[in-house]
C-alpha positions as CSV (number, residue, x, y, z in Angstrom):
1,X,49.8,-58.9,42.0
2,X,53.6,-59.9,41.9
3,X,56.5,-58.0,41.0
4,X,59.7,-60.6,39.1
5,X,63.1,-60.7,38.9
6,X,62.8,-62.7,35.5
7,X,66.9,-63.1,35.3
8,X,67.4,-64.7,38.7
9,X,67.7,-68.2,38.7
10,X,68.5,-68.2,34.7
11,X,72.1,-69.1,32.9
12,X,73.5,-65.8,31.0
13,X,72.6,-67.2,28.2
14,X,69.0,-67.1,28.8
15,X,69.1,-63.7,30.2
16,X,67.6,-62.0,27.4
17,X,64.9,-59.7,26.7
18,X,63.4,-57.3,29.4
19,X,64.2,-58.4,33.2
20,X,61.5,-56.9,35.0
21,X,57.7,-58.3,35.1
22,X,54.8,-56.8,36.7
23,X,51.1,-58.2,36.9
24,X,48.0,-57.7,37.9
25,X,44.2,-59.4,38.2
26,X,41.7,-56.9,36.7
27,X,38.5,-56.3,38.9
28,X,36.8,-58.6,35.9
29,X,39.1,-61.9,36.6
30,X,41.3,-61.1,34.2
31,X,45.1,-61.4,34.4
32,X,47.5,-59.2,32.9
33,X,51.5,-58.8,32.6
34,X,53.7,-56.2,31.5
35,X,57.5,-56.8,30.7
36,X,60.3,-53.7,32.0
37,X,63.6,-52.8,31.8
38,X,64.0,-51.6,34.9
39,X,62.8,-52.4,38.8
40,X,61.5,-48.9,39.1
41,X,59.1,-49.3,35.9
42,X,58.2,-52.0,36.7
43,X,57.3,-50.9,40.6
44,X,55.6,-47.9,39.1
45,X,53.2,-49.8,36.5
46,X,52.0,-52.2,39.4
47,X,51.6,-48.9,41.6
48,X,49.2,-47.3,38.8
49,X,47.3,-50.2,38.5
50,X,46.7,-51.0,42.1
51,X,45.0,-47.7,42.3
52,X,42.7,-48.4,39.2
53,X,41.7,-51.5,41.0
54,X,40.9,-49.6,44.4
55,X,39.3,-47.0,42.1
56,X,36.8,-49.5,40.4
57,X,38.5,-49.7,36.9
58,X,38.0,-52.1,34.8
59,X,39.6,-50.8,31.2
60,X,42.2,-53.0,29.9
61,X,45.3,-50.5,29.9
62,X,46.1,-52.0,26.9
63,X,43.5,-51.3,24.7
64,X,44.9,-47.8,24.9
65,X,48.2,-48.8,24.1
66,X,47.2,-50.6,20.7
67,X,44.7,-48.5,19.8
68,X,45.3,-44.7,18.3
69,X,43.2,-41.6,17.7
70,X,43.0,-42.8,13.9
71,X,41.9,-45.6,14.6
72,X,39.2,-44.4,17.2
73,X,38.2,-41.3,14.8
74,X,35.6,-43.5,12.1
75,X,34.2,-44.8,15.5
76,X,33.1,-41.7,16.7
77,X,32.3,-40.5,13.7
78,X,29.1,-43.1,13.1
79,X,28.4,-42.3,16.4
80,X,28.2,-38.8,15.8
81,X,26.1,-39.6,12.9
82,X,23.6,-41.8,14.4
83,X,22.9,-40.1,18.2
84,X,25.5,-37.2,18.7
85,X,28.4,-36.8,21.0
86,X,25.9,-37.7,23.9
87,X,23.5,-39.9,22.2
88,X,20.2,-38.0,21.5
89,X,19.7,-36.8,18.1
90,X,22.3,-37.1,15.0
91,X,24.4,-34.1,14.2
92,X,23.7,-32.0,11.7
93,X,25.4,-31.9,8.2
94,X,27.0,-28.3,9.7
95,X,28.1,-30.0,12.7
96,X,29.6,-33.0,11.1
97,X,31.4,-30.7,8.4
98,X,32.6,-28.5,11.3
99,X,34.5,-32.2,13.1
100,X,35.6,-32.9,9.9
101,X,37.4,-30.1,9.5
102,X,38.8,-29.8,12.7
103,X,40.0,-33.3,12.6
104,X,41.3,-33.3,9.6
105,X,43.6,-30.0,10.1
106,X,44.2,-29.8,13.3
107,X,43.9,-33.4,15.7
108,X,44.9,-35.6,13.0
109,X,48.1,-33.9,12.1
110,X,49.0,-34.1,16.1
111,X,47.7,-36.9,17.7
112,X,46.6,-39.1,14.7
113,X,49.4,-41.8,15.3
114,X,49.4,-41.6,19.0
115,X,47.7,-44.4,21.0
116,X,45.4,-43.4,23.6
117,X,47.0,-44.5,26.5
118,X,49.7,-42.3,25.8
119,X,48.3,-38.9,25.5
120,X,48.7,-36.5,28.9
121,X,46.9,-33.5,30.1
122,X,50.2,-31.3,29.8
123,X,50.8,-32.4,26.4
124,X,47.2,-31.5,25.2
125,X,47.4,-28.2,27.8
126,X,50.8,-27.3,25.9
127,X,49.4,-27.9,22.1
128,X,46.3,-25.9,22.6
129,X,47.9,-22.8,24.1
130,X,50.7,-22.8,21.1
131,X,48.1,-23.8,18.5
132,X,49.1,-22.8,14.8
133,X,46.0,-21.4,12.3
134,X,45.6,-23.1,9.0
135,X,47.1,-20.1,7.3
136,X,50.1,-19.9,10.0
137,X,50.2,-17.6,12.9
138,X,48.2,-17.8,16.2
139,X,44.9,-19.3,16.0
140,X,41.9,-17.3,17.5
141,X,40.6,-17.7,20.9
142,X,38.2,-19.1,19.2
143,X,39.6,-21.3,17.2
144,X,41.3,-22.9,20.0
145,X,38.1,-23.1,22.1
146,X,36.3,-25.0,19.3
147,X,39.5,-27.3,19.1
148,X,40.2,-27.6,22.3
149,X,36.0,-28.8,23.3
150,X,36.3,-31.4,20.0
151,X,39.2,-32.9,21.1
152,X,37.8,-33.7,24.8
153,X,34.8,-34.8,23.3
154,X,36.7,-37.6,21.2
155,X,38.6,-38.3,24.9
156,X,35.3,-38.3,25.9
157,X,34.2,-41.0,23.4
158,X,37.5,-43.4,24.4
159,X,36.5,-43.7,27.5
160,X,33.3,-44.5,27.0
161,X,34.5,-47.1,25.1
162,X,36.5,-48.2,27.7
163,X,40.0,-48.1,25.7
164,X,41.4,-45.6,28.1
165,X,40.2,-45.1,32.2
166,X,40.5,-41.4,32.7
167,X,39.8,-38.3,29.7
168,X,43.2,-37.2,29.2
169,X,41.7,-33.6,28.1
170,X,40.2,-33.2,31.8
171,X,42.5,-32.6,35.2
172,X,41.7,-34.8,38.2
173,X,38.6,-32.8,38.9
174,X,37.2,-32.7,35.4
175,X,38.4,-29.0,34.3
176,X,40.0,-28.4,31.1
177,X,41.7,-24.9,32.4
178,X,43.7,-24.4,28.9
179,X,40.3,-24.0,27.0
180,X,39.9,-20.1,26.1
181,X,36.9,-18.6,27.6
182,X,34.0,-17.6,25.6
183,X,33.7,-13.7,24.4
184,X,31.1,-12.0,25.3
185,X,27.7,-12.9,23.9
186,X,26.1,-10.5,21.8
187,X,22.9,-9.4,23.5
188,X,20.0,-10.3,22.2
189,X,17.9,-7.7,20.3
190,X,14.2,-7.6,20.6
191,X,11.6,-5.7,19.0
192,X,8.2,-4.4,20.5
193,X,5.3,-5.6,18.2
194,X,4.8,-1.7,16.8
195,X,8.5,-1.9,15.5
196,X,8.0,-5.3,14.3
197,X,5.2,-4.5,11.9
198,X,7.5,-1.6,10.9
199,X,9.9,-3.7,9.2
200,X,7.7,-6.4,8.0
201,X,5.7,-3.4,6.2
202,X,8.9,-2.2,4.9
203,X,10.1,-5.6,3.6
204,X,8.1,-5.5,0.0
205,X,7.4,-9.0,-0.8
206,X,8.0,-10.2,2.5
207,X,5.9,-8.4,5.1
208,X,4.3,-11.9,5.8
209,X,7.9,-13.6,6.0
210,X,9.2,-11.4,8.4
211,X,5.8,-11.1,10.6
212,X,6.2,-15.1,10.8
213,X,9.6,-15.3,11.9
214,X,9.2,-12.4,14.6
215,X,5.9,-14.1,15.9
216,X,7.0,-17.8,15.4
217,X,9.9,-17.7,16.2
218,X,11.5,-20.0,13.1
219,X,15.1,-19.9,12.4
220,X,16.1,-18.9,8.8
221,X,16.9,-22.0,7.5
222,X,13.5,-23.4,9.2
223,X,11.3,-20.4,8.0
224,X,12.7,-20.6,4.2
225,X,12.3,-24.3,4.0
226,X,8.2,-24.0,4.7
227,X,6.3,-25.9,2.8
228,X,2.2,-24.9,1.5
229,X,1.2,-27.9,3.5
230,X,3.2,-26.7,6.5
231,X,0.6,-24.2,6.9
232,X,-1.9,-26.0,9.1
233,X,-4.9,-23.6,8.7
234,X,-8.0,-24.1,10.7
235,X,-9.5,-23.1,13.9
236,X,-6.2,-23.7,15.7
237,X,-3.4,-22.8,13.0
238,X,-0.6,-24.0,13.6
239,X,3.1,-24.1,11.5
240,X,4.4,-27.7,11.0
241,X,8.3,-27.1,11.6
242,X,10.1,-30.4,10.6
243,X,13.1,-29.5,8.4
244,X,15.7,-26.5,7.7
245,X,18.1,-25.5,5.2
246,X,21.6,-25.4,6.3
247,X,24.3,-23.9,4.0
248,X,27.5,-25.4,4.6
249,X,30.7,-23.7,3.3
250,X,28.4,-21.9,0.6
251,X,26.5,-25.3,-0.1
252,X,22.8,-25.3,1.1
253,X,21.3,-28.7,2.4
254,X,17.5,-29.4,3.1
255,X,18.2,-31.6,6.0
256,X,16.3,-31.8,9.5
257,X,15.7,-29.1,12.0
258,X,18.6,-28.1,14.3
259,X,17.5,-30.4,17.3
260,X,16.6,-32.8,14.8
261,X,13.1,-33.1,16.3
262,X,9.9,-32.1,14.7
263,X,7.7,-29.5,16.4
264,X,4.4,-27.5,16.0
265,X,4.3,-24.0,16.2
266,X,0.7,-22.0,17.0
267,X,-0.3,-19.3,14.4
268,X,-1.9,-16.0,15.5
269,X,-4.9,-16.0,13.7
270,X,-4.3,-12.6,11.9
271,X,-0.8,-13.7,10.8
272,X,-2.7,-17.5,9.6
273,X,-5.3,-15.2,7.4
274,X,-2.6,-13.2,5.6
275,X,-0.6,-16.6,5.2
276,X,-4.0,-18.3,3.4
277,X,-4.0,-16.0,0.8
278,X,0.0,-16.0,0.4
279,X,-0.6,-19.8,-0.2
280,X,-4.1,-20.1,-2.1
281,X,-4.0,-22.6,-4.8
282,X,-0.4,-23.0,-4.7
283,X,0.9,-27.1,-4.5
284,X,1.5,-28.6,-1.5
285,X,4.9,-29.6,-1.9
286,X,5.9,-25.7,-3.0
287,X,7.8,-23.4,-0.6
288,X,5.9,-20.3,1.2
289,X,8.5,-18.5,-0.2
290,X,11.0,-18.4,-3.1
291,X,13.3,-15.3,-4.0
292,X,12.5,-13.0,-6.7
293,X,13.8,-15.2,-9.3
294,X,11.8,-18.2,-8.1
295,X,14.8,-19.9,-6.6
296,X,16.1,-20.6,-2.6
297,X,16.0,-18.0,-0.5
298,X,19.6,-17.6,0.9
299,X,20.7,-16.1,4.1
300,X,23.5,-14.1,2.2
301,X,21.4,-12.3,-0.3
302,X,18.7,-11.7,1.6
303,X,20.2,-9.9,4.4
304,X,23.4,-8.3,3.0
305,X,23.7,-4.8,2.3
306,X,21.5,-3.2,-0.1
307,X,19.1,-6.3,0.3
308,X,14.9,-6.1,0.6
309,X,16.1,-6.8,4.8
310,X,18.3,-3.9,5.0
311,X,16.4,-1.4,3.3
312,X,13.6,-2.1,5.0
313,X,15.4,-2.2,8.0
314,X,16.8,1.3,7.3
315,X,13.6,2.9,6.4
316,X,12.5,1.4,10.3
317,X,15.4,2.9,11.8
318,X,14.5,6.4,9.8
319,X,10.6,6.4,10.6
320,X,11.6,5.6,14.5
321,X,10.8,8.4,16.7
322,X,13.5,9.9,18.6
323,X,12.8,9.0,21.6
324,X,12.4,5.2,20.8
325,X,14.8,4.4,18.2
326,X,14.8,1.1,16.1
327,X,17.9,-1.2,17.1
328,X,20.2,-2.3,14.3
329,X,19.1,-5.9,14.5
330,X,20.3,-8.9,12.6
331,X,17.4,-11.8,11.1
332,X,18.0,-13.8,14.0
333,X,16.9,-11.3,16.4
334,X,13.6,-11.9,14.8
335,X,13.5,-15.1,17.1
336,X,14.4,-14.0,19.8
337,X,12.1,-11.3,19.4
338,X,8.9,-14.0,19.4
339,X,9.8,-15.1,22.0
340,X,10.0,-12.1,24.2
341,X,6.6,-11.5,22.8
342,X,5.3,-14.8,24.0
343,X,6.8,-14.5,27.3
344,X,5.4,-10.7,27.7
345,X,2.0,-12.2,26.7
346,X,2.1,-14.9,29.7
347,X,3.1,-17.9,27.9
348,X,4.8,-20.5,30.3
349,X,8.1,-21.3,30.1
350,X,7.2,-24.8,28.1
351,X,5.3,-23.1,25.3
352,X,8.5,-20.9,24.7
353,X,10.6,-23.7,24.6
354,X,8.2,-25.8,22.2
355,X,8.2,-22.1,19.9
356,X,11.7,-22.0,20.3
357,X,12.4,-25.6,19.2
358,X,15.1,-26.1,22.3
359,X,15.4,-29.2,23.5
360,X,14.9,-28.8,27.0
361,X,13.5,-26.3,28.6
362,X,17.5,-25.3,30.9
363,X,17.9,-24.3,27.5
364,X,14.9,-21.6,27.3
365,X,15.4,-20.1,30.8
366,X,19.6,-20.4,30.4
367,X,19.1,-18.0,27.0
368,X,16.3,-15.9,27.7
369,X,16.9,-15.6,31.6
370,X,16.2,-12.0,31.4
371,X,13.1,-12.1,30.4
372,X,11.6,-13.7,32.9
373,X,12.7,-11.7,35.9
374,X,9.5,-9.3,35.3
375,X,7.6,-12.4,35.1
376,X,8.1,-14.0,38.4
377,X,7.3,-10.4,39.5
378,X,4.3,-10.3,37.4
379,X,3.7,-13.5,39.2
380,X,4.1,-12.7,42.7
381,X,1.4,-9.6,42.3
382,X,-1.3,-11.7,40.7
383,X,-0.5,-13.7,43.9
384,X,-0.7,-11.2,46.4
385,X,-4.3,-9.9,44.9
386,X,-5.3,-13.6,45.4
387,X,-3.9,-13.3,48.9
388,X,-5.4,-9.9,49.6
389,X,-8.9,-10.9,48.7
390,X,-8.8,-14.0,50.8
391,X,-7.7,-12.2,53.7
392,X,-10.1,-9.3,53.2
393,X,-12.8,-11.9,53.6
394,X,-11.1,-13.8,56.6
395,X,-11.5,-10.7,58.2
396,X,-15.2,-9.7,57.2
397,X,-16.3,-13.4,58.5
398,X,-14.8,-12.6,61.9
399,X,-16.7,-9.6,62.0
């Protein structure tokens, strides 16, 4: 690595240009110079570089000099499309319409033009925290959050492509401290099975519906995309989950599940018996269930005010006794009320996740934690009776 007078030596007439050169071998062979104005540039380029080299890097600085977010953007795009930001399954259609749209009005306007070598962790910090709404004034918390985690994850994406060394989004110990903090999480409702079969039997045309939902587990979208040849009947019945209807800015999409894997789902047998004669003689390729009209069955009207749902949510909450009242609960509760029946009823921790659809199960214990504090309990008793009756005869032997 050399630093050069590129002047000294040379007639004024040939002075021209930038005096200063700096350059470097990369930790790959390659050899690389950089023209500056000044000494001092020129001294502080060779510094930075020296300490990529000791660090192990092996990005070609200039990549992220000739290369800007725009150009980087349809890159990251097919990749979301094909894997996901961390290469497992593709994004959804809700996803990818949810990048779009924050790309579009809020990181291309800003840092569309700006190559990727250029862009600093105080410029991204200051942009976030003074971040404009679509509509003017402040955005959300929210807003800026969801921004703020895209934008990294595009960072995230140029480095892996090896354009830029370091996520500019990300401090020197990987924090992003200018990213809002999450509101509180709504808690999750769940309903005992006696309340359960409340609402379903309030829910005219839909008992079996709800009944599946709050015993399987399904998301909306999942449980209104069912098909009759979903319904695995048998001696082990069993729900074939393998795609979900997504509505997008009021446009609903049959695409695959959320995880974008397929899964099977076991059926209670008394909840597969009333599902036989909901799909008797009906096609294969129908759905389990339309709405009244014979069309899709959409979140919206299904569950807004002064739908089947709410009334027979209301007539629930007015048959409750007093002393055990029925919880204003929202559809979605209905999964997380399977699976706090599963868990109740023993099932291990990788059945719930398989009913749950998670990926992993981190997932399944990181959501439903809760519930499975009583269990270990629960576990620790059926071990000490164990215990006790091994030492109980231990101690009639020695007798």
């Amino acid at each position: 690595m050399a630093i050069k007078d590129l002047y000294k030596g040379k007639p004024k007439a040939e002075k021209r240009g930038k005096r200063w050169s700096a350059d470097y071998t990369t930790r790959a062979g390659k050899r690389v110079t950089q023209r500056f104005d000044t000494k001092t540039e020129a001294e502080a380029w060779h510094a930075e570089r020296l300490k990529e080299k000791r660090a192990g890097a092996t990005v070609d600085f200039r990549e992220g000099q000739r290369t800007t977010v725009s150009m980087l953007w349809p890159d990251f795009r097919d990749r979301l499309l094909a894997g996901g930001a961390r290469g497992g399954t593709p994004s959804s259609r809700k996803t990818m319409s949810s990048y779009d749209a924050i790309y579009k009005n809020y990181i291309e306007p800003k840092w569309g033009s700006a190559p990727l070598g250029n862009i600093r962790y105080n410029d991204i910090e200051d942009w976030i925290s003074t971040l404009q709404g679509v509509a003017g004034g402040p955005a959300s918390d929210t807003l800026r959050q969801e921004v703020a985690k895209k934008f990294r994850t595009l960072m995230d994406h140029a480095v892996r492509r090896q354009y830029i060394q370091m996520n500019p989004a990300k401090d020197a110990i990987g924090r992003a401290d200018y990213i809002p903090r999450p509101k509180t999480v709504k808690a999750h409702t769940y309903l005992t099975m006696a309340q359960l079969r409340s609402l379903a039997d309030n829910c005219a045309g839909y008992t079996d519906m709800i009944l599946t939902a709050g015993l399987c587990g399904l998301r909306f979208g999942e449980v209104t995309a069912l098909q009759v040849q979903d319904v695995q009947l048998g001696k082990r019945p069993q729900l074939r989950v393998w795609q979900a209807y997504s509505d997008v800015r009021g446009t609903v999409t049959l695409g695959p599940t959320k995880t974008g894997l397929e899964r099977s789902v076991p059926l209670p047998k008394a909840l597969a018996d009333i599902l036989a004669i909901r799909i008797a003689d009906r096609p294969a390729g129908a759905r389990v269930w339309d709405a009244p009209n014979g069309g899709l069955i959409r979140h919206g009207s299904f569950t807004k005010p002064g739908s089947r749902f709410a009334k027979a949510k209301a007539a629930a909450i007015a048959a409750a006794p007093a002393d055990d009242p029925f919880p204003n609960l929202t559809f979605h509760d209905l999964r997380h009320t399977a699976v706090s029946l599963h868990i109740s009823a023993g099932s291990n921790v990788k059945v719930v996740q398989e009913i749950a659809g998670h990926q992993d199960a981190t997932v399944t214990l990181n959501t439903y934690a809760g519930l499975f504090e009583s269990d270990r309990h629960d576990s620790a008793a059926r071990v000490n009776k164990a215990f006790g009756a091994l030492t109980r005869k231990s101690l009639e032997i020695q007798r």
